[in-house]
PLY file of the C-alpha trace (Angstrom):
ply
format ascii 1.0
element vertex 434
property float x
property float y
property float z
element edge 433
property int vertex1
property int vertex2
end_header
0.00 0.00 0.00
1.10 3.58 -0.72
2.96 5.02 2.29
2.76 8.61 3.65
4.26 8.78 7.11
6.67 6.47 8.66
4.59 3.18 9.42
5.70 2.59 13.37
3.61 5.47 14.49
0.70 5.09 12.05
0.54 1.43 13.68
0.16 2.51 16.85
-2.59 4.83 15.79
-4.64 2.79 13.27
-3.00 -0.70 13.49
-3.35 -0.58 9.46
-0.03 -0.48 8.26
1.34 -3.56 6.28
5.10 -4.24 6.01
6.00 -6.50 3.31
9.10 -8.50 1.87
11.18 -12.20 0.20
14.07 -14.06 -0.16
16.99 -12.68 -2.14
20.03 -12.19 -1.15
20.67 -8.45 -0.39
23.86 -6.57 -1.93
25.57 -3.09 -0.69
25.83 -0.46 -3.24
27.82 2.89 -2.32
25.46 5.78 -2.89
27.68 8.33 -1.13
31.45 8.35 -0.38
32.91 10.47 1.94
36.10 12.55 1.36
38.79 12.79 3.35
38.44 8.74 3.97
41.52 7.15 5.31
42.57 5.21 1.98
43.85 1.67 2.22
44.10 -1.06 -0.36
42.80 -4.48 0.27
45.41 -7.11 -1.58
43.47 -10.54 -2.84
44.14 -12.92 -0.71
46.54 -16.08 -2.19
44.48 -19.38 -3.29
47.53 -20.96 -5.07
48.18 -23.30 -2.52
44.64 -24.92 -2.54
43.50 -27.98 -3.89
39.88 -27.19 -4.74
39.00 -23.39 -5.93
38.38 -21.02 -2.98
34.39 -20.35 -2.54
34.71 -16.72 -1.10
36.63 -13.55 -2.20
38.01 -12.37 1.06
39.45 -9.48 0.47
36.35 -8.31 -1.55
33.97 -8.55 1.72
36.76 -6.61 3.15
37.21 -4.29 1.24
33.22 -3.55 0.55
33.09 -3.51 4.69
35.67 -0.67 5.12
34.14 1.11 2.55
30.52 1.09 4.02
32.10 2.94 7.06
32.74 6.11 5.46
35.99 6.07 7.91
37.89 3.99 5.35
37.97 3.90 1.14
39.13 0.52 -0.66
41.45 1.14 -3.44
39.85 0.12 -6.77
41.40 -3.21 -7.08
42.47 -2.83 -11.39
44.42 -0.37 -9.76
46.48 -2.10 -7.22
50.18 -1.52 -8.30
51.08 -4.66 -7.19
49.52 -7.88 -5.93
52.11 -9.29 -2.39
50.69 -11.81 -0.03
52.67 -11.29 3.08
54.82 -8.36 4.38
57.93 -9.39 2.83
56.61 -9.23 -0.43
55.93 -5.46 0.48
57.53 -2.48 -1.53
56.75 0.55 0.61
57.35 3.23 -1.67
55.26 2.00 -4.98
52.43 1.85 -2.28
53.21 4.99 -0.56
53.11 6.56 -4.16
50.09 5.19 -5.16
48.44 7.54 -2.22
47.73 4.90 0.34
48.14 5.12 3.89
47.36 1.32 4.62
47.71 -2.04 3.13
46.19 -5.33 4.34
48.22 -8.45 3.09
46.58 -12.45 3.24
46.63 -15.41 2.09
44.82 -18.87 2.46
46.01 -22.30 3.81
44.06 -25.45 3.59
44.19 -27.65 6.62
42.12 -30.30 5.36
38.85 -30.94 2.95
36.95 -27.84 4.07
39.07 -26.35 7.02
41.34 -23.54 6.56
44.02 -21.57 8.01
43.54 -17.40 7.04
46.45 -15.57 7.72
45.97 -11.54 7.02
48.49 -8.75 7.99
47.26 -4.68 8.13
50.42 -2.94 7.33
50.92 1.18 8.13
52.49 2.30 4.21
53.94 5.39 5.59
55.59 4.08 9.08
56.76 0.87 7.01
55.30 -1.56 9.71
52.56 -4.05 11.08
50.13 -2.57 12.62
48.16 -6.26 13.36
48.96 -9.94 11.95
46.18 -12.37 12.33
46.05 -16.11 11.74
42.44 -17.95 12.15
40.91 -21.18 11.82
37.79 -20.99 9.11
35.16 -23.86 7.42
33.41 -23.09 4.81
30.41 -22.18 6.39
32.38 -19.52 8.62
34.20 -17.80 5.77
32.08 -14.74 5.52
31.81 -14.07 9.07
36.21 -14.80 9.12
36.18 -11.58 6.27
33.91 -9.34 8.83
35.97 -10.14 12.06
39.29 -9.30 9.89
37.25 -6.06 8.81
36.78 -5.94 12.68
40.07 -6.36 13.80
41.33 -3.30 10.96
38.79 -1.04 12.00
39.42 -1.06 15.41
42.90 -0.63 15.33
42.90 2.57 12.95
39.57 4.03 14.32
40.37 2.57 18.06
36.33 2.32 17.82
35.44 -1.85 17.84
34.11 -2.96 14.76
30.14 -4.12 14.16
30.59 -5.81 10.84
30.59 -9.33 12.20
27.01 -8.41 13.87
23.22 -9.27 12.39
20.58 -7.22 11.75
17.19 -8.35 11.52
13.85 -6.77 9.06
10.69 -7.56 8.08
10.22 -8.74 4.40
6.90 -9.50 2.36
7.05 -11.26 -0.91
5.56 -9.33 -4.08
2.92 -11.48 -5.30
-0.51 -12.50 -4.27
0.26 -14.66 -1.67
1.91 -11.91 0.00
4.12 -13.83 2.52
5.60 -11.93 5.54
8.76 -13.21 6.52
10.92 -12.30 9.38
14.85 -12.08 8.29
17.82 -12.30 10.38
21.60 -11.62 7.97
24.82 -10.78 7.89
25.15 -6.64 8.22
25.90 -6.87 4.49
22.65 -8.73 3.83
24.44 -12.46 2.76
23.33 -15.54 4.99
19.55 -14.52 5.12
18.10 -16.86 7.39
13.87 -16.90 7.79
12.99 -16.76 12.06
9.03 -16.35 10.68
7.08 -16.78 7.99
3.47 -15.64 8.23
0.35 -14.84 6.24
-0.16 -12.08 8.35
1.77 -9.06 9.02
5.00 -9.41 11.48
6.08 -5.86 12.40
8.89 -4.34 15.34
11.34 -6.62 15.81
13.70 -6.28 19.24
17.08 -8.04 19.89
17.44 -9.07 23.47
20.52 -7.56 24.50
22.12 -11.03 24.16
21.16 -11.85 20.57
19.89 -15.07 21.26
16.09 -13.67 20.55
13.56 -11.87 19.19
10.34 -9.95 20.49
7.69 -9.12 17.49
4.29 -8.60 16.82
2.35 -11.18 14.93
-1.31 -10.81 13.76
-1.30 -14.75 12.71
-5.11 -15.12 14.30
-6.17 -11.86 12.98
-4.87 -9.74 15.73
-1.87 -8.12 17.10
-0.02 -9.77 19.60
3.76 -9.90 20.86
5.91 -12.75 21.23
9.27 -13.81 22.11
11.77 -16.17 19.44
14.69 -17.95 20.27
17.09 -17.74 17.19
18.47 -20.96 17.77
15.71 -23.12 18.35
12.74 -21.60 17.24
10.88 -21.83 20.18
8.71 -19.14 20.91
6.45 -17.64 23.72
3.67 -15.75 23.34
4.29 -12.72 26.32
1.25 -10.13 25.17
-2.49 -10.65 23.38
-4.55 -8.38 25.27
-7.92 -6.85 23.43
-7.03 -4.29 21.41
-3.29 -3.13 20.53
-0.02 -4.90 21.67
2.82 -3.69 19.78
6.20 -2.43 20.00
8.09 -4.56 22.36
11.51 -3.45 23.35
14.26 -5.24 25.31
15.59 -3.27 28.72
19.64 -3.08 28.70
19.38 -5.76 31.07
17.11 -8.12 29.47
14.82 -9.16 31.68
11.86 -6.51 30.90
10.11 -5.55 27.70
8.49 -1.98 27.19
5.31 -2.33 25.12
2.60 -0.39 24.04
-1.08 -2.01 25.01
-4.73 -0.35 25.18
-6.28 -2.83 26.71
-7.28 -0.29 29.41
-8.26 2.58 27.09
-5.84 4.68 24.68
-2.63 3.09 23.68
0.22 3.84 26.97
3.40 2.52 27.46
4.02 -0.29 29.73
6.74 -2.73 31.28
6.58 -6.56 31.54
8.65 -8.76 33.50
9.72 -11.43 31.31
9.76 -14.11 33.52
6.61 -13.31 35.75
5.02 -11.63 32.97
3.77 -9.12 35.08
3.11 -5.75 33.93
3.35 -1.76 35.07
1.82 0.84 33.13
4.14 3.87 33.10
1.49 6.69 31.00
-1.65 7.33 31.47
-3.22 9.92 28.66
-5.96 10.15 26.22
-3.49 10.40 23.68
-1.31 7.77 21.82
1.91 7.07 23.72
3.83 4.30 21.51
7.67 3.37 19.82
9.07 2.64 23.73
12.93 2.56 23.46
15.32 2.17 26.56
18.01 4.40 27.61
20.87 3.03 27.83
21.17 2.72 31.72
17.35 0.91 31.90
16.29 4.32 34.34
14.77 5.99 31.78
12.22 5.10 28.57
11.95 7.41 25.49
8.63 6.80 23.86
6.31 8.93 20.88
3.46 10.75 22.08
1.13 13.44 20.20
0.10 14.72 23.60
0.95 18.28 22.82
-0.80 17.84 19.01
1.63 16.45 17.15
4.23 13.39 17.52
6.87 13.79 19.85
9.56 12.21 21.85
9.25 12.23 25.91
10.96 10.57 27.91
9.63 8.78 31.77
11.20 6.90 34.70
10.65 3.36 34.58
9.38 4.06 38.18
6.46 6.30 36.75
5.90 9.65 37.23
5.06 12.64 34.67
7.01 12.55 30.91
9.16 15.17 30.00
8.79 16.89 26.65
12.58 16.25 24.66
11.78 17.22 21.25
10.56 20.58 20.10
12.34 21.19 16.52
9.53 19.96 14.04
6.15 19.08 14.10
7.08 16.01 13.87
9.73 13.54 15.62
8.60 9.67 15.85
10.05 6.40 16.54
13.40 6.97 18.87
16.75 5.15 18.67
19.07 5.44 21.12
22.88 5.06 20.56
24.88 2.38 22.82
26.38 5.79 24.93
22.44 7.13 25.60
24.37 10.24 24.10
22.47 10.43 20.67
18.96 10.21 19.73
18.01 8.72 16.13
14.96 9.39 14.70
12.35 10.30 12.29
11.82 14.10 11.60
9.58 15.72 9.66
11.18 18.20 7.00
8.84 20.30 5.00
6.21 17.56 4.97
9.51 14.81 3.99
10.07 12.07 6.67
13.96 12.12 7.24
16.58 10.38 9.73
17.68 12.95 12.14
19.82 12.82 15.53
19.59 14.70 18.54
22.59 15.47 20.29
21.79 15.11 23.90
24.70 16.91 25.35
24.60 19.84 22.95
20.87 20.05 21.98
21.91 20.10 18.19
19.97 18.42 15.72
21.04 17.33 12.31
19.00 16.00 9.70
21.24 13.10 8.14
19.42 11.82 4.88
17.91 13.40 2.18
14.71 11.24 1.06
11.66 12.04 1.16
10.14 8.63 3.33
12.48 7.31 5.41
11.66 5.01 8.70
12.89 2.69 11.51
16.49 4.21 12.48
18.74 2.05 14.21
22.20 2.03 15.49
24.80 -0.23 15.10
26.18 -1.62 18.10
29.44 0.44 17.88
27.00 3.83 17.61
28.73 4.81 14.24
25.96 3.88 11.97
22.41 3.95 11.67
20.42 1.65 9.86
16.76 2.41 8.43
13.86 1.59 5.43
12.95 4.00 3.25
10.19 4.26 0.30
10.84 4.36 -3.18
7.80 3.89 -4.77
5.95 1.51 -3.44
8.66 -0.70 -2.16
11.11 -0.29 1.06
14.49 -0.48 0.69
17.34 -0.89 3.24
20.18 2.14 4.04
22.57 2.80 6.61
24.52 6.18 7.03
27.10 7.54 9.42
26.21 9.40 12.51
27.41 12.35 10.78
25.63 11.87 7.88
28.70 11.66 5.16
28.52 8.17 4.06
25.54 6.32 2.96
24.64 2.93 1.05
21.79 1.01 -0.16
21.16 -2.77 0.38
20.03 -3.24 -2.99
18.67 -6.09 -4.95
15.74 -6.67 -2.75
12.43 -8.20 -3.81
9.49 -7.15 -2.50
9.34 -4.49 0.05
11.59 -4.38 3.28
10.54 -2.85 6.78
11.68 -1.98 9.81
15.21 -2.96 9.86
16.84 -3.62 13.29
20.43 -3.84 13.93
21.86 -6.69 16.58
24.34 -6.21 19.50
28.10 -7.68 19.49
28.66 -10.95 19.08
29.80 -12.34 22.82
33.53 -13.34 22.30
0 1
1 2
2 3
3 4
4 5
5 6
6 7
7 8
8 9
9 10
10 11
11 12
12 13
13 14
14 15
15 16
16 17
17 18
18 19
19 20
20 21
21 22
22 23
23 24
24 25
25 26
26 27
27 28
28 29
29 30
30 31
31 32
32 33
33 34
34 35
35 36
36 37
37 38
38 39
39 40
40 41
41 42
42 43
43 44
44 45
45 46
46 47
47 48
48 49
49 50
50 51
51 52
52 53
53 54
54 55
55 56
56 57
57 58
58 59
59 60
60 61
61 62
62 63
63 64
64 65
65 66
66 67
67 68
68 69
69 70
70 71
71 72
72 73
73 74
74 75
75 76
76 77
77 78
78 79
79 80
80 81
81 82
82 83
83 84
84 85
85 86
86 87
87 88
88 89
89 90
90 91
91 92
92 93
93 94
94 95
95 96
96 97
97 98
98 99
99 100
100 101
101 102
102 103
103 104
104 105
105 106
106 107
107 108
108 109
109 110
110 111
111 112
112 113
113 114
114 115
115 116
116 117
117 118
118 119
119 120
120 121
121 122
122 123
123 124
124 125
125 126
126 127
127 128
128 129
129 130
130 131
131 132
132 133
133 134
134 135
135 136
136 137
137 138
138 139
139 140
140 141
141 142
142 143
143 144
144 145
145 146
146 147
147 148
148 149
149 150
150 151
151 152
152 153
153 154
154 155
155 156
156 157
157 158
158 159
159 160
160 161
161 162
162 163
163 164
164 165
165 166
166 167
167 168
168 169
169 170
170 171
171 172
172 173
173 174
174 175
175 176
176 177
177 178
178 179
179 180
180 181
181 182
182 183
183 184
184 185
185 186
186 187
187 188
188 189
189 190
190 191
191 192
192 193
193 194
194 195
195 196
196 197
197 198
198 199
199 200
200 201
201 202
202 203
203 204
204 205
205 206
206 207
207 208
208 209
209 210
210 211
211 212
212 213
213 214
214 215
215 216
216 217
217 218
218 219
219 220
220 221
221 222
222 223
223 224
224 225
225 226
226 227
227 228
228 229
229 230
230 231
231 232
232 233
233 234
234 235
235 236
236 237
237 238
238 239
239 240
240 241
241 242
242 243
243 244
244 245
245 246
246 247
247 248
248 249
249 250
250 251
251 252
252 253
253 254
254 255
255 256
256 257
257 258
258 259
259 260
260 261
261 262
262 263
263 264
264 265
265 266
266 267
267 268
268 269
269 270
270 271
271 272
272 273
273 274
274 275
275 276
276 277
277 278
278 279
279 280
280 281
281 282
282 283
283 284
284 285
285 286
286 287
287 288
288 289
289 290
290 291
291 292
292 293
293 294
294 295
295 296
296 297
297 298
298 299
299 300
300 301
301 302
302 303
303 304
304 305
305 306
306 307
307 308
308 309
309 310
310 311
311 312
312 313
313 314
314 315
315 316
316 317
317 318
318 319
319 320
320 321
321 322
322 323
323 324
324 325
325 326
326 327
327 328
328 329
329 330
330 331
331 332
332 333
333 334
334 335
335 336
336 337
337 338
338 339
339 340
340 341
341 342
342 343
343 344
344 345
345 346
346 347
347 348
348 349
349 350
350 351
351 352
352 353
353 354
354 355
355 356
356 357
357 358
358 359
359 360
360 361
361 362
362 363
363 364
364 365
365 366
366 367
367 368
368 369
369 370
370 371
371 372
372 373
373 374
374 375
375 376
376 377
377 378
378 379
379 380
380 381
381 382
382 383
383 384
384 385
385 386
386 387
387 388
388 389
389 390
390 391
391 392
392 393
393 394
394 395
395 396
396 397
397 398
398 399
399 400
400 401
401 402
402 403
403 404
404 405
405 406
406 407
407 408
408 409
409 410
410 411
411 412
412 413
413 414
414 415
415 416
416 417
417 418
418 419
419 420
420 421
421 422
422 423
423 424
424 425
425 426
426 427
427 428
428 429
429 430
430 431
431 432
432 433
């Protein structure tokens, strides 16, 4: 259906909204570069040795990774003025001409039929030295996630900031044909290794990592209404937590993962709430005639940050989770929906309203700055990556929503692309536990 607000607060008010979605695999194109990126080339890694052809490019996923940060820019590979595998192999100076200020070096053993040895250096062109050498065990069902901790590992030691490319992200995806499908997707950050956690033919909308990553909370209307459940990823298993009459929507995980907020009306207009997970029970945190909805957590689990049109129009407020009366955070816009914290509880992501266009913004708690940071004209669902350096979100084209992430200072942006069907409400996972 044809879109004209951001569809997590339209839920909430008229529980119409359809998200929709399939099965494809999802590919990164580079929409906007940023300059004054660090350059570094990414070498191929050496095959030779191998006895059976290699079934991933390494330094490709690499490469792509760095470049999605906007910190870092890949050297077009045709132009790589030479091709060494290991340090020794390493002329400085053709490098150091060629303009780059980094080199990563790799190659590939074989261990046995399907195990692997990946040894990688990251190499600093104009001090002439390793900066990290790696050497990891791989199968061939680990080799993309291998490529995203060695993006990892070089991020972190130019930036100093950990890298989130070996995390998940989860969205909701509806096939486009009659049968319309709704499937709930956990991938890779780069959109490879789909994996389906639902399928339904009923809308699934506002999907939550637990702090852990082990599970989901959603809302389901399999049985013709709304109601919220809890997924494990690795079994399946699933709980139902929330099916009251009327709306239950927007779960959302407490830093310490034993509550959900959520957004019910079984006891009049929709108000934000808190449920124990384990007992299940419940505190109601609003009361008011208006619609309170989109519950996020600060980061230190005092405080929730929730949409409200209490003063005529959608805002953010924020409440103790002990109760007590919301405080009014937003006032730039008539608009400013569906909150997204960063790890720090510094920055606030969310959707502003720009001359009647529906744009990522961020709220700078400290400094009370707020910058618009894309440039569409329907954009949804912001969410930060678990290092706080990028934000993930949908946005319309068409009829059809497409996936987008952009740096917290808006420089850098890029497009999942080759999506079928229409993709919503795109939620990015926490750090892997090491």
């Amino acid at each position: 259906m044809q879109l004209t607000k951001p569809i997590t607060y339209l839920f909430a008010a008229l529980m119409l909204v359809m998200v929709q979605s399939a099965n494809a695999a999802l590919t990164i194109d580079i929409t906007e570069g940023v300059d004054g990126a660090l350059p570094i080339a990414v070498v191929p890694f050496d095959t030779s040795a191998l006895t059976v052809k290699f079934p991933v490019d390494l330094a490709q996923i690499v490469a792509s990774d760095l470049n999605r940060s906007g910190v870092l820019k890949s050297m077009d590979r045709a132009q790589l003025p030479a091709t060494p595998h290991y340090s020794k192999q390493v002329q400085y100076a053709r490098w150091r001409n060629a303009g780059q200020d980094y080199l990563v070096v790799g190659r590939v053993l074989e261990k046995s039929s399907g195990l692997y040895t990946i040894e990688f250096q990251l190499l600093d062109v104009l001090k002439q030295r390793q900066l990290v050498g790696r050497s990891m065990p791989a199968k061939k069902r680990n080799l993309r996630s291998r490529a995203h901790q060695i993006s990892d590992f070089i991020y972190e030691q130019i930036t100093g900031t950990r890298g989130a490319f070996d995390t998940r992200i989860a969205f909701v995806r509806a096939q486009p044909d009659a049968a319309r499908k709704y499937v709930l997707q956990v991938a890779d950050t780069d959109g490879f290794n789909p994996q389906n956690v639902l399928e339904s033919d009923e809308p699934i909308m506002s999907p939550s990592w637990s702090p852990d990553g082990k599970s989901l909370a959603y809302v389901s209307f399999e049985g013709k209404r709304p109601a919220i459940f809890i997924q494990q990823l690795a079994t399946a298993r699933r709980t139902k937590v929330s099916g009251f009459r009327g709306i239950n929507s927007a779960p959302s995980w407490s830093p310490d993962g034993k509550h959900l907020a959520l957004v019910l009306s079984k006891d009049g207009s929709p108000d934000i709430y808190t449920m124990n997970t384990a007992t299940k029970r419940l505190k109601r945190l609003t009361e008011h005639r208006s619609i309170d909805t989109e519950p996020v957590w600060n980061h230190d689990g005092r405080t929730i940050i929730f949409t409200s049109d209490r003063s005529g129009s959608p805002q953010l407020y924020e409440v103790s989770v002990d109760g007590g009366k919301p405080k009014r955070i937003t006032f730039e816009g008539r608009y400013n929906a569906a909150a997204n914290l960063s790890p720090d509880g510094r920055y606030i992501a969310m959707v502003h309203s720009d001359r009647g266009q529906y744009k990522i913004a961020q709220l700078d708690r400290e400094t009370g700055n707020l910058i618009v940071l894309t440039d569409s004209a329907l954009d949804e669902s912001p969410s930060f990556s678990p290092n706080g350096k990028m934000l993930l979100y949908a946005s319309t084209r068409g009829n059809n929503g497409f996936l987008f992430a952009v740096s917290i200072d808006g420089r850098a942006k890029h497009k999942l692309s080759d999506q079928a069907g229409d993709i919503r409400e795109p939620v990015w996972g926490p750090f892997k536990s090491k």
